[in-house]
C-alpha positions in Angstrom: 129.8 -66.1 -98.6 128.2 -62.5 -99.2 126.1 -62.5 -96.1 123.1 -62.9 -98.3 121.0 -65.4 -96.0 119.8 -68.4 -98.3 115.9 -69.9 -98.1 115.8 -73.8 -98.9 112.2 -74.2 -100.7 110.7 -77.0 -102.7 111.0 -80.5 -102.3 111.3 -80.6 -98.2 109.9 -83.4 -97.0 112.1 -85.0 -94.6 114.4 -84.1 -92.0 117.2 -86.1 -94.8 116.4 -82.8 -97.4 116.1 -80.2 -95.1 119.8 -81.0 -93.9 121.0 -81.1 -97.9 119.7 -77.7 -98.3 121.6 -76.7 -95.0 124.7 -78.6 -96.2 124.8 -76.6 -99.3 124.4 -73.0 -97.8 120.4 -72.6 -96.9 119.8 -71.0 -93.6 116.6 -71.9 -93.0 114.4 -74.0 -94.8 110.8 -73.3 -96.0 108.0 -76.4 -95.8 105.7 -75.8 -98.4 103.0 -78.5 -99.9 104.4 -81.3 -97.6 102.5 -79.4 -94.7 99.0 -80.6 -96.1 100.1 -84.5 -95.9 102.0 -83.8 -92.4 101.1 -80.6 -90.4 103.6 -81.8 -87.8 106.5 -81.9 -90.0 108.4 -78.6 -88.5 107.8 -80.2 -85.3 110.0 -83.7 -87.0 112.0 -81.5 -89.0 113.8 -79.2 -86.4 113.7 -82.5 -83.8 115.9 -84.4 -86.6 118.3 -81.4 -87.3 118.6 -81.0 -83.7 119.5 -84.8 -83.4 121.9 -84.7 -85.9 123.3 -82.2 -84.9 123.9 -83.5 -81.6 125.1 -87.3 -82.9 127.7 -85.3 -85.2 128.8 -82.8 -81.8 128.1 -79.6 -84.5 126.8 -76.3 -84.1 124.3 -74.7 -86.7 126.7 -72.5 -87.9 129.0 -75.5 -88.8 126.7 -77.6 -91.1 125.4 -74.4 -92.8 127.5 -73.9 -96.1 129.6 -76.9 -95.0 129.2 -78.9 -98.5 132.9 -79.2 -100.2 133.1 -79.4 -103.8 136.8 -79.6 -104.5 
């Protein structure tokens, strides 16, 4: 809303969180302890955004921020 880019961190460890932070304004997400159980998990994580993104016909830019509250 301020053009003050948002980080997602803590708690990522599926490609189901990494689209909540998104949802709620975060653009980009940041993959922290998760790494040392998975070291692929960017690798699933931007395959599954990119998935979704293509089931739902969105753009980036639309699923960023896109979380209504009222």
């Amino acid at each position: 809303k301020h053009g003050v880019p948002m980080i997602g961190q803590g708690g990522i460890p599926t490609v189901e969180d990494a689209l909540e932070f998104m949802i709620a304004g975060a653009t980009t997400v940041g993959l922290g302890t998760a790494l040392f159980y998975d070291p692929l998990l960017c690798r699933k994580i931007n395959a599954g955004v990119a998935d979704y993104l293509e089931t739902h016909k969105l753009r980036i830019t639309e699923l960023v921020g896109s979380l209504r509250t009222d």
